[in-house]
C-alpha positions in Angstrom: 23.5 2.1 -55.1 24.6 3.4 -58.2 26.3 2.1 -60.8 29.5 3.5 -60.1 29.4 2.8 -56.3 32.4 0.8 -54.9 31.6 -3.0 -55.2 32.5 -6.2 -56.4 32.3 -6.2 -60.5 30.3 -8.4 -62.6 33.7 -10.8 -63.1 34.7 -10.2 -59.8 31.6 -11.6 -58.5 31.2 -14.6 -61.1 35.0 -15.6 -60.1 34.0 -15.0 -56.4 31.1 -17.3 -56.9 33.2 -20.1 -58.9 35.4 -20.8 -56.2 33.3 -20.2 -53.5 30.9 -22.5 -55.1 33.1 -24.5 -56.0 31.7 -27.9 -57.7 28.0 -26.3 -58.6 27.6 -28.2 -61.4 28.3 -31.6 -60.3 26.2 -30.8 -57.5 23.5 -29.8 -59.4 23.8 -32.9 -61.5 23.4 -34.9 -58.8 20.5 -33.0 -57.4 18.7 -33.8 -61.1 19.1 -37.1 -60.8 15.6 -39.2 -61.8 12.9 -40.0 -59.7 9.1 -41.3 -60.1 6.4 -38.8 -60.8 3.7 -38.4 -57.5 1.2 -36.0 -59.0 -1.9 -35.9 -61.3 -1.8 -35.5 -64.8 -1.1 -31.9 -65.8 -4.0 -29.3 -66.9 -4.3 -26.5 -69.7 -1.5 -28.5 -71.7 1.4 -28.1 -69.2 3.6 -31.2 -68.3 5.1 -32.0 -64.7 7.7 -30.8 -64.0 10.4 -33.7 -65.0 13.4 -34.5 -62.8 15.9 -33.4 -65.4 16.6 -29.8 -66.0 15.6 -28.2 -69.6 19.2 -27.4 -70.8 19.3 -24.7 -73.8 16.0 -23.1 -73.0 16.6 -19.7 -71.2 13.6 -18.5 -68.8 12.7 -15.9 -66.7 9.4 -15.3 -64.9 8.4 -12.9 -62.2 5.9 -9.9 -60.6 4.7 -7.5 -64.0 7.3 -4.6 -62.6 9.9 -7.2 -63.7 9.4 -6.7 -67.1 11.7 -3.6 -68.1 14.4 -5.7 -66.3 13.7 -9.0 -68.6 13.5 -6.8 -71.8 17.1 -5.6 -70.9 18.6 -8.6 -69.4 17.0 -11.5 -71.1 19.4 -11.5 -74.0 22.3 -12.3 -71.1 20.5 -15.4 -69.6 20.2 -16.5 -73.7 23.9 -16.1 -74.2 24.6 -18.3 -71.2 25.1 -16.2 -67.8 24.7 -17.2 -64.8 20.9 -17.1 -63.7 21.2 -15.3 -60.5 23.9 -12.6 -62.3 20.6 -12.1 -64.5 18.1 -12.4 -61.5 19.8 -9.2 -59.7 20.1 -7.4 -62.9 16.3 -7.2 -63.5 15.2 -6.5 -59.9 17.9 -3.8 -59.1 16.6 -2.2 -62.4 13.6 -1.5 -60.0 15.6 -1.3 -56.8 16.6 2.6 -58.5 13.6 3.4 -59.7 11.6 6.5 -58.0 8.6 5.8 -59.6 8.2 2.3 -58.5 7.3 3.0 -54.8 6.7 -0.7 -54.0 10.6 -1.0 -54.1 14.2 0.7 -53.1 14.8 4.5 -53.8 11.1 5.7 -53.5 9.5 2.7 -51.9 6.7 4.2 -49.3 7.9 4.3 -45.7 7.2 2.7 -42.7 5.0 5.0 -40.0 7.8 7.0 -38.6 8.7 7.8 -42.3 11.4 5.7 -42.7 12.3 3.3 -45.4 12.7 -0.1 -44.7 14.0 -2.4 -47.4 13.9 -6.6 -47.3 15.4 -8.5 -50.1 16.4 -12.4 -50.4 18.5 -14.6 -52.9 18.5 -18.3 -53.7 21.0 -20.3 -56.0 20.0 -23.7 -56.9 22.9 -25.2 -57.6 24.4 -25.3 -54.1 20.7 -24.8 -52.3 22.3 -22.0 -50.7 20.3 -18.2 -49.7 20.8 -14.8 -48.0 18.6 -12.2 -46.9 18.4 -9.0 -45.8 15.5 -7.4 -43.5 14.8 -3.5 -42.1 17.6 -2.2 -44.2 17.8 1.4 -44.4 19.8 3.9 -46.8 21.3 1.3 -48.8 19.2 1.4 -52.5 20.3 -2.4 -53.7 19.4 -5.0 -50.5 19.0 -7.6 -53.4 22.7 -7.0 -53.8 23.6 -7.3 -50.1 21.4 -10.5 -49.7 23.9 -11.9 -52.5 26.7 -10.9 -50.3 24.9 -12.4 -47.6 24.5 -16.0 -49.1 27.7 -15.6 -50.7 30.6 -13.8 -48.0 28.5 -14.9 -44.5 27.8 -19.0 -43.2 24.7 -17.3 -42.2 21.1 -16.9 -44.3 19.5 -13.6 -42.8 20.7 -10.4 -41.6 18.4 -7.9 -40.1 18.3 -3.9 -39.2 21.5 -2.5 -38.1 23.6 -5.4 -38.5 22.7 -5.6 -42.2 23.7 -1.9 -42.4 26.8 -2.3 -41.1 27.7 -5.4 -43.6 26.8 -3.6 -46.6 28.5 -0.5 -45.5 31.8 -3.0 -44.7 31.8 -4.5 -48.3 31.3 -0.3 -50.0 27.8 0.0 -50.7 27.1 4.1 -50.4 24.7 5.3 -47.5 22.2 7.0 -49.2 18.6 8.8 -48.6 16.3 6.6 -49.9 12.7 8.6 -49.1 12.0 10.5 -52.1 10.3 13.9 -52.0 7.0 12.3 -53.5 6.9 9.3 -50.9 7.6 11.2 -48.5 4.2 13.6 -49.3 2.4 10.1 -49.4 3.6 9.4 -46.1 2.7 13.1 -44.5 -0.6 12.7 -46.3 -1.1 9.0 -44.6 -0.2 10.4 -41.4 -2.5 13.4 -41.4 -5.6 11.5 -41.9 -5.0 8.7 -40.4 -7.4 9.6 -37.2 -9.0 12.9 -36.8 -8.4 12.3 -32.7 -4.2 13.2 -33.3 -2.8 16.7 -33.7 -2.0 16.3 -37.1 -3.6 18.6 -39.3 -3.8 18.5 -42.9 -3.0 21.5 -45.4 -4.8 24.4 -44.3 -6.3 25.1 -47.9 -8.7 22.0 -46.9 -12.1 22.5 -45.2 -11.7 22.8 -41.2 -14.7 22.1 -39.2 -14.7 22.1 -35.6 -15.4 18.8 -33.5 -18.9 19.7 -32.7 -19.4 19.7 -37.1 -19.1 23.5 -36.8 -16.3 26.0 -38.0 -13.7 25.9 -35.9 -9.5 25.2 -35.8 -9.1 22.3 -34.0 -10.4 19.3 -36.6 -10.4 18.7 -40.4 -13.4 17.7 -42.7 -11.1 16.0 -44.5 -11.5 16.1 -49.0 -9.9 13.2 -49.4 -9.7 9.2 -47.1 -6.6 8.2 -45.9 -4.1 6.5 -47.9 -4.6 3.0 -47.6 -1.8 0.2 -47.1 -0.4 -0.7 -50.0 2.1 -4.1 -51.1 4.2 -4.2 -53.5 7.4 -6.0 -54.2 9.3 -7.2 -57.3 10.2 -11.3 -57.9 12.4 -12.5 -60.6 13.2 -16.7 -61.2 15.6 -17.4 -63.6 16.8 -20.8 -65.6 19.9 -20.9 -67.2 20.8 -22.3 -70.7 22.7 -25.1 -68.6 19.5 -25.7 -66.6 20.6 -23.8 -63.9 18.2 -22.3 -61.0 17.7 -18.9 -58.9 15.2 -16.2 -57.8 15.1 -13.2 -56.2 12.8 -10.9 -54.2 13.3 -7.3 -53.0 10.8 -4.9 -51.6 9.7 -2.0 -49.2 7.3 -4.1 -48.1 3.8 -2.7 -46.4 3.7 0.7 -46.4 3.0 2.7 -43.2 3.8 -0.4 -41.6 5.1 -0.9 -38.0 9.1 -0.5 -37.5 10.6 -3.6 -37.7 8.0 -5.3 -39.6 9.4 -8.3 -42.0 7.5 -9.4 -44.5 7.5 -12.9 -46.6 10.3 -11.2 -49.4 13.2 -12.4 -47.0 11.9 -15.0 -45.7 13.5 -18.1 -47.5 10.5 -20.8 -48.2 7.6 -17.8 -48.0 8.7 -14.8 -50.4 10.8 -16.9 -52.4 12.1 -20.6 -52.7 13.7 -22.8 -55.6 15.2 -26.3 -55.4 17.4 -27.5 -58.3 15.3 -30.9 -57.9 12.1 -29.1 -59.0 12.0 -25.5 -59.7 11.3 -21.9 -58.4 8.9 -19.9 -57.3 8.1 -16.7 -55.6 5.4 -14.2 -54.4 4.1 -10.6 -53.8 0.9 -9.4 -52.0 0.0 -9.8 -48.5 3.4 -11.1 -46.9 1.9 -12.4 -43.3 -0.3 -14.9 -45.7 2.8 -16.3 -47.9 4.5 -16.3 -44.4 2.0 -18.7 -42.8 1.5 -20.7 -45.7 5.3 -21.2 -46.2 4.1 -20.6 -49.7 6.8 -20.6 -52.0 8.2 -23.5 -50.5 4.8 -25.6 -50.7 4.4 -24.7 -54.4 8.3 -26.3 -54.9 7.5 -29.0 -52.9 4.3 -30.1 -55.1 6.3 -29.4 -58.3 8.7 -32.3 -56.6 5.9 -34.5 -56.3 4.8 -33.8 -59.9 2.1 -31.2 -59.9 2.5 -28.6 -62.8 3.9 -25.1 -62.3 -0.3 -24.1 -62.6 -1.6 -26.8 -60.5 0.8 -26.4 -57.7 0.5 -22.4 -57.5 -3.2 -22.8 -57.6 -3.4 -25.8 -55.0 -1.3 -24.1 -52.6 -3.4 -20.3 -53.2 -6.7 -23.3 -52.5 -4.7 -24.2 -49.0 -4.0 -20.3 -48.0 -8.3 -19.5 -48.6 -8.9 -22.7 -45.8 -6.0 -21.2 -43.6 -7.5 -17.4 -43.7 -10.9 -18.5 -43.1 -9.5 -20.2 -40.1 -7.9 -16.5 -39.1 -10.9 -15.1 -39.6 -12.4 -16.3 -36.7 -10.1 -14.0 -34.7 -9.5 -11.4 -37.1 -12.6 -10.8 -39.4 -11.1 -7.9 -41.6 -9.2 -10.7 -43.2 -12.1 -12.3 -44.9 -14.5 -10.3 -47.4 -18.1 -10.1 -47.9 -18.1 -12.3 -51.1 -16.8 -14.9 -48.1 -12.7 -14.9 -50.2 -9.5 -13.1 -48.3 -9.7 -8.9 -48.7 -6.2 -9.3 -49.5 -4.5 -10.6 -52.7 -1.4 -13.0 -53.4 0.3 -14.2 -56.5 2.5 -16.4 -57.2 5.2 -16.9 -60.2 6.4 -20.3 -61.0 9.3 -21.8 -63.3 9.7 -25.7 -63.3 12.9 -27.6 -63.6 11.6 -27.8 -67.3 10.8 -24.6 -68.2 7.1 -24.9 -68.3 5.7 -21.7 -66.0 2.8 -20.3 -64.3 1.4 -17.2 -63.0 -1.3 -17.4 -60.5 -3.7 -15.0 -58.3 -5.6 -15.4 -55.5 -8.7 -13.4 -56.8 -9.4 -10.8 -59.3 -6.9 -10.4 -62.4 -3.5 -9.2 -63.5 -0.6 -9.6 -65.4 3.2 -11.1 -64.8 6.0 -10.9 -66.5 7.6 -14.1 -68.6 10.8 -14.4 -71.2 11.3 -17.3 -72.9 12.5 -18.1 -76.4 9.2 -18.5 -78.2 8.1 -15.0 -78.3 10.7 -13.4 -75.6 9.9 -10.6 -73.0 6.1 -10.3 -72.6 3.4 -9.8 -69.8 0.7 -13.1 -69.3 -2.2 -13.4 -67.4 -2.4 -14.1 -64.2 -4.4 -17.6 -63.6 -7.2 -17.1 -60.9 -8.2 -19.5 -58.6 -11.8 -20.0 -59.0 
């Protein structure tokens, strides 16, 4: 949705929120209050996260295609806005972006060539969410889910229901398959089996389906496209010590109609509790779905583990559960005997320590805080 498209204003919205949300603060206060500390002692210099919230220290943490967002809106959370005003800000950034195809306007397509959009909100302070799943032609669903937590008494709404809300409060219907996804797609769908009628370009080798010449098959240059993931996660503490997150993505590309992934999914894509802190994830959904993953890294950051230790732990926990899978479905595991598939995880405690972790290889994720600002980090591996 662009800029100028008919919706609620920044001040609107913040007066919107105030009365909707009434007594946040107090509620948060109470939410803060003390309690006894269940976890180990901390690792590579991080402290648990304490039971009161770190008040004057401003942080955002998220995926590494968060961090245009955070060098634009960090500044805002500094000067005392409202964490999920700021949270939005730095995932719609991506939300309009063509050339981010993991995300909104540009994000690869389901199989029909479709895009599907999921998107999810939470707000400490009240512990309240909405969600959005198998959105089509509306570019911001992280917008919507906000709508959805904040208009609705419901948490999720899905397909063409969630159309028709966002439609009902003005957001634009708009095409969101760009000219290069939708090439991506036509190329995924032309060499995805050589036993279909599609045929690739005709400037490609043709073979026949004996291996001679002929019309009726391709030898084709090039593999298929594989599946890709890709999403965008943003957690935010305010100067006040204030909690939220956000996650918005296209989710798996080529994927089957319908199909949710973990980004909406309160407790898997995302989760933050203004006992404890935030935390959220991108990679292979179905894994952070049966893991409840965001919500299990929380939860240990409730019973004291560090922002690192509980990422990593829970990552630990998902390797036992896939190995379990595998026994069924054996494209899960890889030959080095660790999940094909990869999974991070970015955490903010209530005290502003943070984490980014990974469940093999390496990579970056993006972090602003007021030591050294808007940056990318290393992602922690778990061994």
């Amino acid at each position: 949705m662009n800029d100028s498209a008919p919706h609620a204003s920044p001040k609107r919205i913040e007066l919107d929120r105030r009365t909707l949300l009434g007594g946040g603060a107090a509620a948060a206060a109470l939410a803060c209050a003390p309690s006894a500390s269940l976890g180990a002692a901390p690792q590579s210099g991080s402290a648990p996260a304490s039971r009161e919230p770190r008040s004057g220290h401003p942080v955002l943490v998220g995926s590494q295609n968060a961090l245009a967002g955070m060098q634009r809106f960090y500044q805002r959370l500094q000067e005392g806005a409202d964490p999920l005003d700021v949270a939005i800000e730095v995932v719609k950034l991506q939300e309009a972006d063509p050339a981010d195809s993991s995300v909104g306007y540009g994000g690869l397509p389901n199989e029909r060539g479709v895009v599907q959009l999921d998107a999810a909100c939470m707000y400490g302070p009240t512990h309240n969410s909405g969600a959005v799943a198998a959105l089509e032609n509306i570019k911001h669903p992280s917008m919507v889910a906000r709508l959805v937590m904040e208009r609705t008494d419901h948490c999720l709404l899905v397909g063409q229901g969630a159309y028709d809300f966002a439609r009902a409060h003005g957001f634009p219907h708009e095409e969101l398959l760009t000219e290069e996804s939708r090439k991506k797609w036509l190329r995924w769908k032309e060499r995805a089996s050589e036993d279909d009628d599609w045929l690739a370009p005709a400037a490609e080798k043709r073979t026949g389906r004996l291996g001679g010449p002929g019309p009726d098959r391709l030898a084709h240059a090039e593999p298929p496209l594989e599946h890709t993931w890709g999403t965008v996660h943003c957690s935010a503490l305010s100067v006040r010590g204030e909690l939220a997150c956000t996650t918005t993505t296209s989710g798996l590309s080529w994927k089957i109609p319908g199909r949710v992934g973990d980004s909406p999914i309160v407790g898997a894509g995302l989760y933050c509790d203004q006992e404890a802190g935030s935390a959220g994830g991108t990679g292979r959904g179905e894994a952070a779905i049966l893991a409840n993953g965001s919500f299990a890294i929380v939860e240990r950051m409730r019973q004291g583990a560090s922002a690192e230790e509980a990422g990593l732990e829970v990552l630990a926990r998902i390797v036992r559960q896939v190995k379990r899978q595998a026994k069924w479905q054996p494209a899960l595991m890889g030959a080095d005997d660790k999940p094909a598939f990869d999974l991070n995880f970015y955490v903010l405690a209530l005290d502003g320590t943070w984490a980014g972790v990974t469940l093999k290889g390496s990579g970056r994720f993006a972090v602003a805080d007021p030591e050294k600002g808007a940056r990318l980090e290393p992602l922690k591996a778990l061994a």
